[in-house]
MARMARDREN-633760 format. One record per atom (N, C-alpha, C): residue number from 1; residue in three letters; x, y, z. Coordinates in steps of 0.05 Angstrom, whole numbers, plus 5000, padded with zeros to 4 digits. Example, Ala and Ser with C-alpha at 12.3 -4.5 7.8 and 13.67 -1.06 7.14 Angstrom:
// MARMARDREN-633760
<kemar><num>1</num><residuo>ALA</residuo><X>5264</X><Y>4886</Y><Z>5156</Z></kemar>
<kemar><num>1</num><residuo>ALA</residuo><X>5246</X><Y>4910</Y><Z>5156</Z></kemar>
<kemar><num>1</num><residuo>ALA</residuo><X>5264</X><Y>4934</Y><Z>5156</Z></kemar>
<kemar><num>2</num><residuo>SER</residuo><X>5257</X><Y>4955</Y><Z>5142</Z></kemar>
<kemar><num>2</num><residuo>SER</residuo><X>5273</X><Y>4979</Y><Z>5143</Z></kemar>
<kemar><num>2</num><residuo>SER</residuo><X>5258</X><Y>5001</Y><Z>5157</Z></kemar>
***
This chain:
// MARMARDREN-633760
<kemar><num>1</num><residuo>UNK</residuo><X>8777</X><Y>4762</Y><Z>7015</Z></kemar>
<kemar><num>1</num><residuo>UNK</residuo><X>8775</X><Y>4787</Y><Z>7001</Z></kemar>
<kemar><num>1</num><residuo>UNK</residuo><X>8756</X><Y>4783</Y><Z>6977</Z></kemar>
<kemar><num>2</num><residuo>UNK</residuo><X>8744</X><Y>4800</Y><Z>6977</Z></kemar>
<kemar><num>2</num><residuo>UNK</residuo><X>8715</X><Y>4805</Y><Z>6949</Z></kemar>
<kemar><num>2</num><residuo>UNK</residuo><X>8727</X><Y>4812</Y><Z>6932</Z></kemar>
<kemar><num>3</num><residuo>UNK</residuo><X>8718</X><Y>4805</Y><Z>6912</Z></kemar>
<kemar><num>3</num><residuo>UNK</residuo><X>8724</X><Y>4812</Y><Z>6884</Z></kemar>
<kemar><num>3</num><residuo>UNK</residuo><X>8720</X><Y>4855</Y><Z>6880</Z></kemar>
<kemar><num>4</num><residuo>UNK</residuo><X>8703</X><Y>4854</Y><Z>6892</Z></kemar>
<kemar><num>4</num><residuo>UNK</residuo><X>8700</X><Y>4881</Y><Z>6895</Z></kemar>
<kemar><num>4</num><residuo>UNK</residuo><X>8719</X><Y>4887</Y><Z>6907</Z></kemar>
<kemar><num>5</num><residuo>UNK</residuo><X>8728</X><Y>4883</Y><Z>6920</Z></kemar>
<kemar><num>5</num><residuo>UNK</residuo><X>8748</X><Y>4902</Y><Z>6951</Z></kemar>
<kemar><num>5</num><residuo>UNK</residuo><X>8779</X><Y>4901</Y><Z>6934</Z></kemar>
<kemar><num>6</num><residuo>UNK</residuo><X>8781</X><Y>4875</Y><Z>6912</Z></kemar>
<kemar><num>6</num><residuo>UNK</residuo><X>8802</X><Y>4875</Y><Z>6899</Z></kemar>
<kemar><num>6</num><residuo>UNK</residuo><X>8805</X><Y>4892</Y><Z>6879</Z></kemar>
<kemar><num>7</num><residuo>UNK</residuo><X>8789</X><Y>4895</Y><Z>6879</Z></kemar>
<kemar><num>7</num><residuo>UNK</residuo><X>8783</X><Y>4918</Y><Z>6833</Z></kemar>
<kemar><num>7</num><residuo>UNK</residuo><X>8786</X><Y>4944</Y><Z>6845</Z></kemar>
<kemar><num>8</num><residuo>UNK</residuo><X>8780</X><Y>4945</Y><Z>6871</Z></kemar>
<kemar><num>8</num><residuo>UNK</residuo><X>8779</X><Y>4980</Y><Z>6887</Z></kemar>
<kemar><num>8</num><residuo>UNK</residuo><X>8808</X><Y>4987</Y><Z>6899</Z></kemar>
<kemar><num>9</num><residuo>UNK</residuo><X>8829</X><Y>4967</Y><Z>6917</Z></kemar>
<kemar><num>9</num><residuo>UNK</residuo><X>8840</X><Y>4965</Y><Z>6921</Z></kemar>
<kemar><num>9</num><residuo>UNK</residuo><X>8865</X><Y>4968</Y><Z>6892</Z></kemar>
<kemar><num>10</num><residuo>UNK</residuo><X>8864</X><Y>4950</Y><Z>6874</Z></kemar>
<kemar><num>10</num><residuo>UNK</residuo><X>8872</X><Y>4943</Y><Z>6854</Z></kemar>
<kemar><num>10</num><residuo>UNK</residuo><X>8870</X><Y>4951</Y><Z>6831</Z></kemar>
<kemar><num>11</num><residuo>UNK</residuo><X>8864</X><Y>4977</Y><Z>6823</Z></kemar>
<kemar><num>11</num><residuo>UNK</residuo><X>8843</X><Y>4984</Y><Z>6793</Z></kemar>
<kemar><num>11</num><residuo>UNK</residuo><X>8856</X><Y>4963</Y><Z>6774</Z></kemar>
<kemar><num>12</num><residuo>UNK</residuo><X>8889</X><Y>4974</Y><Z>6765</Z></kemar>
<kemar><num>12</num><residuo>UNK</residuo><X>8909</X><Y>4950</Y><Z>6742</Z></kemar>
<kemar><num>12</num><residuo>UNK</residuo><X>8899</X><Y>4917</Y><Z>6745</Z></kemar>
<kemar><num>13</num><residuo>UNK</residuo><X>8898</X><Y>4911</Y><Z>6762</Z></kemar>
<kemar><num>13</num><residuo>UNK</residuo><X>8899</X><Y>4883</Y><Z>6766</Z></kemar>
<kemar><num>13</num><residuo>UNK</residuo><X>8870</X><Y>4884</Y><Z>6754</Z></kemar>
<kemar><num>14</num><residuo>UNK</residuo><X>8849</X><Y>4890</Y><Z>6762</Z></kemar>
<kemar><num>14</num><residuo>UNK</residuo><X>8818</X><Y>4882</Y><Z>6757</Z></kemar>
<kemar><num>14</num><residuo>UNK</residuo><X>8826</X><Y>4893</Y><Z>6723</Z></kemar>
<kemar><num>15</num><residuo>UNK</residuo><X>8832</X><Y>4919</Y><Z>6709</Z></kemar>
<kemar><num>15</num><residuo>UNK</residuo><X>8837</X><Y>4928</Y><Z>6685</Z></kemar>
<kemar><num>15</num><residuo>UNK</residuo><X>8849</X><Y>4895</Y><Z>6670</Z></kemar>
<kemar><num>16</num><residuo>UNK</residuo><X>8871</X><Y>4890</Y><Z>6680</Z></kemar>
<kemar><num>16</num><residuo>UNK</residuo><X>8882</X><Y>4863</Y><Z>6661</Z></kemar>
<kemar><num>16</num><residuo>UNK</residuo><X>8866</X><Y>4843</Y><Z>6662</Z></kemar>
<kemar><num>17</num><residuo>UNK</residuo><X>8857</X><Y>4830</Y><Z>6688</Z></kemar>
<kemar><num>17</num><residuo>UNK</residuo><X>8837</X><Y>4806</Y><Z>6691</Z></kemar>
<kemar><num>17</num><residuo>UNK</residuo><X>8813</X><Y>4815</Y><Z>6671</Z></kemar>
<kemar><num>18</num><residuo>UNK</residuo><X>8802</X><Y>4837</Y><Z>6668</Z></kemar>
<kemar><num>18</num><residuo>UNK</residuo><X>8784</X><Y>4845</Y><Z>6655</Z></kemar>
<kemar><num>18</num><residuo>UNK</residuo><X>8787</X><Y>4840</Y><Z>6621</Z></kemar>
<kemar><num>19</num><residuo>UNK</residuo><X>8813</X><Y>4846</Y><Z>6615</Z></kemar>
<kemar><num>19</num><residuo>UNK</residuo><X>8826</X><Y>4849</Y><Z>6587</Z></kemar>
<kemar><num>19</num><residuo>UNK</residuo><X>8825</X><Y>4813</Y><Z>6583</Z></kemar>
<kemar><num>20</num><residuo>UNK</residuo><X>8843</X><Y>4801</Y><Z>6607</Z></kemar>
<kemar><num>20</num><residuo>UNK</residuo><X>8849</X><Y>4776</Y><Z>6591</Z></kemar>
<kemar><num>20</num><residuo>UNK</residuo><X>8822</X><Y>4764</Y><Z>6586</Z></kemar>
<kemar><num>21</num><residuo>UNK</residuo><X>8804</X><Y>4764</Y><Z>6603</Z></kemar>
<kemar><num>21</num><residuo>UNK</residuo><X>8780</X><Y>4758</Y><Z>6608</Z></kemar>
<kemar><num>21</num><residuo>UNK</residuo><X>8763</X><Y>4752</Y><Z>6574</Z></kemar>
<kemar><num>22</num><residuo>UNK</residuo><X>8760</X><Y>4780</Y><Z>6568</Z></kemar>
<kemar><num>22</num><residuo>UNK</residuo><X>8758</X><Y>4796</Y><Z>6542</Z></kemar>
<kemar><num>22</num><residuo>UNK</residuo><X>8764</X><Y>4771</Y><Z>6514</Z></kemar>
<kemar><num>23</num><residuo>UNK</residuo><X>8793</X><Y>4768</Y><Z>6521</Z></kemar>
<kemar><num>23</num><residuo>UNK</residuo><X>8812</X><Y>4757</Y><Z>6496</Z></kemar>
<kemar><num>23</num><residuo>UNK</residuo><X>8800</X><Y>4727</Y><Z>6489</Z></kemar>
<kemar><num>24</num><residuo>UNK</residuo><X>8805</X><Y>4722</Y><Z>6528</Z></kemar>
<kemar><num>24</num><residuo>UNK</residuo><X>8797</X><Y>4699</Y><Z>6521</Z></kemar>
<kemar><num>24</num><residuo>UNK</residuo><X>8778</X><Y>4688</Y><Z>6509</Z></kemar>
<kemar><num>25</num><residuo>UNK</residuo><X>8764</X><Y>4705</Y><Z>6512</Z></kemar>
<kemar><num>25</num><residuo>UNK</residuo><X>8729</X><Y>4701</Y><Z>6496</Z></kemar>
<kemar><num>25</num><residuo>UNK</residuo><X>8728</X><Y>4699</Y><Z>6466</Z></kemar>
<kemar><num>26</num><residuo>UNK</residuo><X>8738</X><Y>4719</Y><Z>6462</Z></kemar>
<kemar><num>26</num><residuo>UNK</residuo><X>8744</X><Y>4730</Y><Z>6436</Z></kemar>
<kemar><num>26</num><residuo>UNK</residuo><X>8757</X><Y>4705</Y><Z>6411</Z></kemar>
<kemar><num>27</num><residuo>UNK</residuo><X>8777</X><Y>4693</Y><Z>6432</Z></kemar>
<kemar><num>27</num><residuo>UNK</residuo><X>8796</X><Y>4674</Y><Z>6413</Z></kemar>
<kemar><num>27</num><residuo>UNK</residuo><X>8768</X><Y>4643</Y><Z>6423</Z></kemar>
<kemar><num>28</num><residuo>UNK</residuo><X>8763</X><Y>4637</Y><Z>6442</Z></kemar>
<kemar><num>28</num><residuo>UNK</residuo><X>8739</X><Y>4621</Y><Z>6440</Z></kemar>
<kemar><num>28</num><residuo>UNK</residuo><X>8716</X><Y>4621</Y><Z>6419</Z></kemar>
<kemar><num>29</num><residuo>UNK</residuo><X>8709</X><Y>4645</Y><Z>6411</Z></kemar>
<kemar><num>29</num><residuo>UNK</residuo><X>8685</X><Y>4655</Y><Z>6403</Z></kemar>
<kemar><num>29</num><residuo>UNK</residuo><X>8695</X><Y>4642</Y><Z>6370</Z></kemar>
<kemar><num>30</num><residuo>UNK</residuo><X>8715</X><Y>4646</Y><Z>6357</Z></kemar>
<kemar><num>30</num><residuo>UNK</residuo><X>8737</X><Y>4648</Y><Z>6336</Z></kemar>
<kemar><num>30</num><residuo>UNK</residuo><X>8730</X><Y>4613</Y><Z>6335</Z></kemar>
<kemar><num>31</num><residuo>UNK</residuo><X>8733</X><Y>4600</Y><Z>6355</Z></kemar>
<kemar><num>31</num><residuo>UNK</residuo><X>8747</X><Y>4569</Y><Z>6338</Z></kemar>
<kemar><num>31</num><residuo>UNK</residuo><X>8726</X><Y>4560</Y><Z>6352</Z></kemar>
<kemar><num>32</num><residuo>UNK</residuo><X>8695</X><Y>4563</Y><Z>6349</Z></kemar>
<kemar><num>32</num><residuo>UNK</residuo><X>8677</X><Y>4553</Y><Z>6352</Z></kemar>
<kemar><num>32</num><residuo>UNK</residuo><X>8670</X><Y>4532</Y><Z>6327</Z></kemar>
<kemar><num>33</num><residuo>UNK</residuo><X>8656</X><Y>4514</Y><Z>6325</Z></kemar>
<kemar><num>33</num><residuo>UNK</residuo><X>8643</X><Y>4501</Y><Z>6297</Z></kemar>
<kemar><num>33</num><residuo>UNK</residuo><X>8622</X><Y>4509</Y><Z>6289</Z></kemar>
<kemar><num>34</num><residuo>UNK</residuo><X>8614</X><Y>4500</Y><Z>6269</Z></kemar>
<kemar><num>34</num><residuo>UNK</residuo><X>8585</X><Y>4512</Y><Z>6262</Z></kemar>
<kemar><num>34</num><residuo>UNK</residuo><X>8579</X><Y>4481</Y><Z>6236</Z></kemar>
<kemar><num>35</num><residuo>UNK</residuo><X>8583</X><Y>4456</Y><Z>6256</Z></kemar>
<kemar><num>35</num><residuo>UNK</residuo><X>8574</X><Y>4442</Y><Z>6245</Z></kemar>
<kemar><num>35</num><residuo>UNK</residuo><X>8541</X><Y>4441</Y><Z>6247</Z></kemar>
<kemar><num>36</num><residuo>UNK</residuo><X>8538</X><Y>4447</Y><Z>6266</Z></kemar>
<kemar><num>36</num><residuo>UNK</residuo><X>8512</X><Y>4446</Y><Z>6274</Z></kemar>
<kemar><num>36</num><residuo>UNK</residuo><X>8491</X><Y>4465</Y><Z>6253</Z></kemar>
<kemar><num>37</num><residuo>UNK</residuo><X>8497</X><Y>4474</Y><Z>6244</Z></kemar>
<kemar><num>37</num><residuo>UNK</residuo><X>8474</X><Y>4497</Y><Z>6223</Z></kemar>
<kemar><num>37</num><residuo>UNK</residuo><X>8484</X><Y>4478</Y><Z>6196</Z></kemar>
<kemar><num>38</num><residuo>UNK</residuo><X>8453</X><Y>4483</Y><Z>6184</Z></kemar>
<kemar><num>38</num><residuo>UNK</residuo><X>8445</X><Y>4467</Y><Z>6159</Z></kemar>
<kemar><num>38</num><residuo>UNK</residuo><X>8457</X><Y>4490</Y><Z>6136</Z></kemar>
<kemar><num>39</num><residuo>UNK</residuo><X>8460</X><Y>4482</Y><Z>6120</Z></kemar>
<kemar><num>39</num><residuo>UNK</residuo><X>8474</X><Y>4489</Y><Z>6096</Z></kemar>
<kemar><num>39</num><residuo>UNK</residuo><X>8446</X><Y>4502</Y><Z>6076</Z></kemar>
<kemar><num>40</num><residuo>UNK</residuo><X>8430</X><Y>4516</Y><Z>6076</Z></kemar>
<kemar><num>40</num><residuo>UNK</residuo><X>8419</X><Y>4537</Y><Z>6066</Z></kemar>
<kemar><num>40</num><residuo>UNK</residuo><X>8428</X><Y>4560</Y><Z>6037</Z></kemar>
<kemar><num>41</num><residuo>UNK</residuo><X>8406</X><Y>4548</Y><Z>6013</Z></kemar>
<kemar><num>41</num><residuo>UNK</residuo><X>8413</X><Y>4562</Y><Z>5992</Z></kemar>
<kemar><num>41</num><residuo>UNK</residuo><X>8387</X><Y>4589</Y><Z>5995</Z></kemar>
<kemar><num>42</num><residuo>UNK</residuo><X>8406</X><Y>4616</Y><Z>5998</Z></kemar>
<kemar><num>42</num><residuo>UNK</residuo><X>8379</X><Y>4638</Y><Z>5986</Z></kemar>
<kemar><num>42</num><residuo>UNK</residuo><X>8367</X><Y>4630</Y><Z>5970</Z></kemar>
<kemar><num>43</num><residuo>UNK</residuo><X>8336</X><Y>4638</Y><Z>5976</Z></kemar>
<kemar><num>43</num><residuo>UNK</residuo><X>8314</X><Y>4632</Y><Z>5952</Z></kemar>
<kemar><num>43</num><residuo>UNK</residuo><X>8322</X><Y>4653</Y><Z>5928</Z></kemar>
<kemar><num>44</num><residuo>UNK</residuo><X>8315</X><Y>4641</Y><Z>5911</Z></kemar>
<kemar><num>44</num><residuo>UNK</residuo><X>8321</X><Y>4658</Y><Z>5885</Z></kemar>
<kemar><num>44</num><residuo>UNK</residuo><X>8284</X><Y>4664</Y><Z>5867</Z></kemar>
<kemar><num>45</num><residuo>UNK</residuo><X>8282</X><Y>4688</Y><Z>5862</Z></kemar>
<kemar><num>45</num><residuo>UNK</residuo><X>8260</X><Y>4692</Y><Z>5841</Z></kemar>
<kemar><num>45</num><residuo>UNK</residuo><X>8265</X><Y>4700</Y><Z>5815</Z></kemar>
<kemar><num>46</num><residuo>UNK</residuo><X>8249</X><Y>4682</Y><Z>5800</Z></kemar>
<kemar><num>46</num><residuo>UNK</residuo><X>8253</X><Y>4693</Y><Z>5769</Z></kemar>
<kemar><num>46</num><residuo>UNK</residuo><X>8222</X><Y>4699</Y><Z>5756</Z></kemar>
<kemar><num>47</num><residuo>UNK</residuo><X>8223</X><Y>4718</Y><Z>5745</Z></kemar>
<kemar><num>47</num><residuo>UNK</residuo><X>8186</X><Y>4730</Y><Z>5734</Z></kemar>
<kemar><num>47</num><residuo>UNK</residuo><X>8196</X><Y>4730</Y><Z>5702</Z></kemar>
<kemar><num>48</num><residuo>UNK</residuo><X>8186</X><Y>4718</Y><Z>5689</Z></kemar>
<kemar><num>48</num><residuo>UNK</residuo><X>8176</X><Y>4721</Y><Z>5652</Z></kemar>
<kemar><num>48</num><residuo>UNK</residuo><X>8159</X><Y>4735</Y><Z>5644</Z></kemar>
<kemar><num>49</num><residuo>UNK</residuo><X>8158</X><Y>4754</Y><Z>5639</Z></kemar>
<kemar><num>49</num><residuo>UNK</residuo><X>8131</X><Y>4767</Y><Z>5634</Z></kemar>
<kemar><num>49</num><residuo>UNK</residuo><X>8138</X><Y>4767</Y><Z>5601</Z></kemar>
<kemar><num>50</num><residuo>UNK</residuo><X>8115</X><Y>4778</Y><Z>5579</Z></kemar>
<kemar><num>50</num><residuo>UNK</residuo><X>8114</X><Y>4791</Y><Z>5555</Z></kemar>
<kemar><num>50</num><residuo>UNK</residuo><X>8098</X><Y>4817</Y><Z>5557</Z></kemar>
<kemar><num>51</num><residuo>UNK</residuo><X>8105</X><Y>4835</Y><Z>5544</Z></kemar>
<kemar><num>51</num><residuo>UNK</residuo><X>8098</X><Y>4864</Y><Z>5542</Z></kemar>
<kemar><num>51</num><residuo>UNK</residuo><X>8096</X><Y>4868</Y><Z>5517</Z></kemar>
<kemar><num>52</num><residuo>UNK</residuo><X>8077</X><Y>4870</Y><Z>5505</Z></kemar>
<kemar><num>52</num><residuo>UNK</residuo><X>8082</X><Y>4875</Y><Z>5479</Z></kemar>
<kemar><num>52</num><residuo>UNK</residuo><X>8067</X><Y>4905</Y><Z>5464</Z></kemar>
<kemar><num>53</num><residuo>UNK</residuo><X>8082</X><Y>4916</Y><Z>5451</Z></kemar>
<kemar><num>53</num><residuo>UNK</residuo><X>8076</X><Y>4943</Y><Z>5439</Z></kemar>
<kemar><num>53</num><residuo>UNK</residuo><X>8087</X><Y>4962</Y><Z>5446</Z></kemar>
<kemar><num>54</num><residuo>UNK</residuo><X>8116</X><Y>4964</Y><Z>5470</Z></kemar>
<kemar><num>54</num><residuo>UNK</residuo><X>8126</X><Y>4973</Y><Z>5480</Z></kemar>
<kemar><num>54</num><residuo>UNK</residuo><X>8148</X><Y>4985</Y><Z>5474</Z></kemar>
<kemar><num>55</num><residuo>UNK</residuo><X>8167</X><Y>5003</Y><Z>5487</Z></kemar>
<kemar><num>55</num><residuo>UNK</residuo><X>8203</X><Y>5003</Y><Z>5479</Z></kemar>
<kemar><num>55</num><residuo>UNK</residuo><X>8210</X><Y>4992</Y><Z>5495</Z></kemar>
<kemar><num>56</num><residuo>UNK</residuo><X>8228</X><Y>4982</Y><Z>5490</Z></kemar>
<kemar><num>56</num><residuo>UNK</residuo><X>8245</X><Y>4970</Y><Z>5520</Z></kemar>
<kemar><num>56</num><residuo>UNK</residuo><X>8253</X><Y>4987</Y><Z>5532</Z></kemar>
<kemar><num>57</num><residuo>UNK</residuo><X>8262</X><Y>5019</Y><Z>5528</Z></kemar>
<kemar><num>57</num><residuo>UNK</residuo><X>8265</X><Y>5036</Y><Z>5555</Z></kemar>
<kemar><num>57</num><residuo>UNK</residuo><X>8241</X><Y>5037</Y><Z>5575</Z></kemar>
<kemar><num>58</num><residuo>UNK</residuo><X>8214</X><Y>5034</Y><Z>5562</Z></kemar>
<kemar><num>58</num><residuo>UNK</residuo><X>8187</X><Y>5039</Y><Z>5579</Z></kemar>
<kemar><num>58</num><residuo>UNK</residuo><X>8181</X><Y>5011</Y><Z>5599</Z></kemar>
<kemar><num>59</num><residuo>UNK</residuo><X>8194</X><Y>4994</Y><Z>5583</Z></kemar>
<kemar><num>59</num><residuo>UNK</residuo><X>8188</X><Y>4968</Y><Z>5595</Z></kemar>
<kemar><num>59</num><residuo>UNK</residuo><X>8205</X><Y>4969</Y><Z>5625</Z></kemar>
<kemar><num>60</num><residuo>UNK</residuo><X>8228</X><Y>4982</Y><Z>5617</Z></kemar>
<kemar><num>60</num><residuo>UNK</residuo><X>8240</X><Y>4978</Y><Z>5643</Z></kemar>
<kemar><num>60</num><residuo>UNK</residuo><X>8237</X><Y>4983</Y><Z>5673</Z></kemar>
<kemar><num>61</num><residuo>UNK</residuo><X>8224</X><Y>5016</Y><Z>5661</Z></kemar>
<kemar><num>61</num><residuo>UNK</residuo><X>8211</X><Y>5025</Y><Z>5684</Z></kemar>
<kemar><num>61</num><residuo>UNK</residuo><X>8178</X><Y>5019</Y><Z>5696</Z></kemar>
<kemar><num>62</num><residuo>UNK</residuo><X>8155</X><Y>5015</Y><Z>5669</Z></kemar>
<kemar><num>62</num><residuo>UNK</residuo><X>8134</X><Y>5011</Y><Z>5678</Z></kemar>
<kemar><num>62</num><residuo>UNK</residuo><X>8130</X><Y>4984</Y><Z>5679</Z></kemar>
<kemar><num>63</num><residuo>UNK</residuo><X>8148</X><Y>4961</Y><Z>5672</Z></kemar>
<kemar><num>63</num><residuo>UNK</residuo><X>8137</X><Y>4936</Y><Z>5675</Z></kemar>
<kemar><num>63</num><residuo>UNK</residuo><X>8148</X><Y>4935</Y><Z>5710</Z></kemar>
<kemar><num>64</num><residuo>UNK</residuo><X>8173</X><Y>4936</Y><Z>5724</Z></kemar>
<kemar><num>64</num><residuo>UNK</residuo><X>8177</X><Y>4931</Y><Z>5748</Z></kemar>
<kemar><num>64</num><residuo>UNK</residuo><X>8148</X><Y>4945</Y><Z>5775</Z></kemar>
<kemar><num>65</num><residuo>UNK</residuo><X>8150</X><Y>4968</Y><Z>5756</Z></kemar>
<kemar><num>65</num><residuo>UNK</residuo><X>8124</X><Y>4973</Y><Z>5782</Z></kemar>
<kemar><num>65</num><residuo>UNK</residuo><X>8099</X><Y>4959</Y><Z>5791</Z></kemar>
<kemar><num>66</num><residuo>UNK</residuo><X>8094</X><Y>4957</Y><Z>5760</Z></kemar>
<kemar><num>66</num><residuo>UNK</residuo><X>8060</X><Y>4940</Y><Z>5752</Z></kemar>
<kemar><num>66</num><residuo>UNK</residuo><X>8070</X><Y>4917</Y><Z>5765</Z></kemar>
<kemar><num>67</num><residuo>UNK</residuo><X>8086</X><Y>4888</Y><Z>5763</Z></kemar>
<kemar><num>67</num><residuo>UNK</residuo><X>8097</X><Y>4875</Y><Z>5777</Z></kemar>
<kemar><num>67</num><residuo>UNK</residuo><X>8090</X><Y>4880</Y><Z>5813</Z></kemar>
<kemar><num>68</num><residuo>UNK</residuo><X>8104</X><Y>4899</Y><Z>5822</Z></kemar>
<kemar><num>68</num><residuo>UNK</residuo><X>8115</X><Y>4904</Y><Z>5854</Z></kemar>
<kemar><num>68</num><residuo>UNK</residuo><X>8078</X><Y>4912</Y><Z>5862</Z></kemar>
<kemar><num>69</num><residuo>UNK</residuo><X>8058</X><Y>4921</Y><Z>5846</Z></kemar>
<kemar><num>69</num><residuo>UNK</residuo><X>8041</X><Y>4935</Y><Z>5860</Z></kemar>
<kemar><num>69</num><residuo>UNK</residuo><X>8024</X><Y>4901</Y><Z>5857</Z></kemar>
<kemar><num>70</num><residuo>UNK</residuo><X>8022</X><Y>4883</Y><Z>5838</Z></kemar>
<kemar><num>70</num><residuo>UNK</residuo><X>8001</X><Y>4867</Y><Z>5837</Z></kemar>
<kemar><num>70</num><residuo>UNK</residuo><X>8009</X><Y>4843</Y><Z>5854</Z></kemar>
<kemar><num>71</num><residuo>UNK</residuo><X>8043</X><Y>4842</Y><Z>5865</Z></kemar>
<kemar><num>71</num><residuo>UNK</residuo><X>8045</X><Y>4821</Y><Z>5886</Z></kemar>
<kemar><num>71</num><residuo>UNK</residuo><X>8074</X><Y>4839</Y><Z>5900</Z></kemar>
<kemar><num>72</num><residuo>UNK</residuo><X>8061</X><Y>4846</Y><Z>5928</Z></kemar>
<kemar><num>72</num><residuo>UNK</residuo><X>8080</X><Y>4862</Y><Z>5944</Z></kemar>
<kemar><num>72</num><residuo>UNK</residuo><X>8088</X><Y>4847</Y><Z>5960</Z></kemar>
<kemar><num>73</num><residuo>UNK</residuo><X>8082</X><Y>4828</Y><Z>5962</Z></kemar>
<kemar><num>73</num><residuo>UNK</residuo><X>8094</X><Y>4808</Y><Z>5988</Z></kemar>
<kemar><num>73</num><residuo>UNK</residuo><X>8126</X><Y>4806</Y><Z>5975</Z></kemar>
<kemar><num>74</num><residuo>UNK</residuo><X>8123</X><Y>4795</Y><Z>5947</Z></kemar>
<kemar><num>74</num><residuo>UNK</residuo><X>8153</X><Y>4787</Y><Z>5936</Z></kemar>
<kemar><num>74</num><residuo>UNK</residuo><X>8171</X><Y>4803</Y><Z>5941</Z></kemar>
<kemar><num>75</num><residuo>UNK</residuo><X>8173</X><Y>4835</Y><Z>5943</Z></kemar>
<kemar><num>75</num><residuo>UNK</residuo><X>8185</X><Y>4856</Y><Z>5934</Z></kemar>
<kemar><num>75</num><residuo>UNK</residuo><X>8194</X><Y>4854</Y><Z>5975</Z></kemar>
<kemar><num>76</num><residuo>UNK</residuo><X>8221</X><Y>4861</Y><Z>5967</Z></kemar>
<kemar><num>76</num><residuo>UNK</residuo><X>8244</X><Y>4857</Y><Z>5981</Z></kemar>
<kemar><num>76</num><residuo>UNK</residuo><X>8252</X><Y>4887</Y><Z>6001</Z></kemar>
***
């Protein structure tokens, strides 16, 4: 008997084999290792700029742009 002829014959039975099927994966998938992947720090960026003659409310907004337009690769 085919696997097919059983799941047709059987809908419940193929439904559970299908479920445990499922779980089992699921709890496999769970207690996998991950020794294998390297331990990776995000890059971090830090920019110094001086602005001078400014307020610091103007700085806030027109220094980030001037920044993002003269190197756009950085900008996230």
């Amino acid at each position: 008997m085919k696997l097919s002829e059983l799941s047709i014959k059987r809908p419940v039975l193929a439904i559970v084999f299908s479920l445990v099927l499922v779980l089992f994966g699921l709890f496999s998938y769970q207690s996998l290792s991950v020794r294998e992947y390297p331990n990776i720090d995000p890059p971090n960026v830090s920019v110094t700029t001086t602005y001078v003659a400014h307020l610091p409310k103007l700085s806030k907004v027109k220094l980030p742009r001037s920044l993002k337009m003269r190197s756009p690769e950085l900008v996230a």
